[in-house]
N, C-alpha and C positions, 0 to 999 in steps of 0.2 A: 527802891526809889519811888515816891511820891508819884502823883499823875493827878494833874487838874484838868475836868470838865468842863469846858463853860456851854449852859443849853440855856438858849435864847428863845422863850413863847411869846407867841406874837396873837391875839386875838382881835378882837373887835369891842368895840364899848366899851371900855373898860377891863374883857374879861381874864386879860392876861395877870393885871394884880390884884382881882378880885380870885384868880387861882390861888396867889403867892397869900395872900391874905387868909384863904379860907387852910393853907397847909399850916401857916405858922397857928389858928385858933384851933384847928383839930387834931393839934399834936405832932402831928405824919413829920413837921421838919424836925423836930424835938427829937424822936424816934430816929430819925435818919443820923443826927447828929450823934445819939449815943450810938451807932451802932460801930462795932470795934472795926480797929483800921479807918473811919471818917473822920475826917483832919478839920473841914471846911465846908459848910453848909448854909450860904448864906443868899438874899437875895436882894437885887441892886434894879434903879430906875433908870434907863437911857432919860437924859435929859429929854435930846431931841428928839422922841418916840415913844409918843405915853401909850402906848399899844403895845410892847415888848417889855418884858422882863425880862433879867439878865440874873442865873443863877451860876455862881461860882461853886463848883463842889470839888474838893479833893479830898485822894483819898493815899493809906499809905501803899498800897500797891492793889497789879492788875487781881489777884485772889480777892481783896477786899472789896473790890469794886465789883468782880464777879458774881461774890456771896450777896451783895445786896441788890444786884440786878435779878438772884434766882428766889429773893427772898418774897413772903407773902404779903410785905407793905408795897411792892411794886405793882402790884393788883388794882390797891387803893388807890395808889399813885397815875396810873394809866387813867381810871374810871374818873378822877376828878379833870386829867386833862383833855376826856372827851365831855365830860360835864362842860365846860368851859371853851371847847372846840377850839384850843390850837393847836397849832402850828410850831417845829420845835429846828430849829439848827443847831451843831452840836461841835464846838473845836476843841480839841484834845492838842494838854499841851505837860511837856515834864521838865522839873527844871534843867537849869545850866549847870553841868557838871562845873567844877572848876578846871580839872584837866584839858575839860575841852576850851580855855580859855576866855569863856562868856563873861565871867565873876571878874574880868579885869575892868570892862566898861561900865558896873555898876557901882554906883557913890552909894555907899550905906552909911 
């Protein structure tokens, strides 16, 4: 079963999508996005809070998520989010089984 992260940086000046900017031009989102089992790797603007990014990541399970938390682009990944000094909150969420009867309230 899948499992989505949404991690929220919050900086000052600008520097939370001058992070998001500086991942996608130095590859590091590219790299995340090949790496097997990552599903989803993308990055979105709160309207109302140009100070936050909002990054959706999923991935196909807890192992894949593990492997790239112990992997060496998480190094890179940490050093540009103290480059950048934020600030991070993080909700974890996995879908709606159908059994468990979620899938009846969604119009697709």
């Amino acid at each position: 079963m899948s499992l989505t992260v949404n991690l929220y940086y919050t900086g000052t000046n600008g520097s939370a999508r001058a992070f998001a900017g500086e991942m996608e031009k130095s590859g590091l989102a590219t790299a995340v996005r090949a790496e097997d089992g990552n599903e989803r790797y993308d990055y979105f603007f709160p309207m109302d809070d140009p100070e936050t990014v909002l990054l959706i990541d999923r991935w196909r399970d807890q192992e894949a998520l593990d492997r790239h938390h112990a992997s060496p682009m998480m190094r890179s990944i940490a050093a540009l989010r103290e480059k950048y000094d934020l600030h991070m909150r993080v909700e974890r969420y996995a879908p709606l089984e159908e059994e468990e009867g979620g899938e009846a309230f969604i119009r697709k």
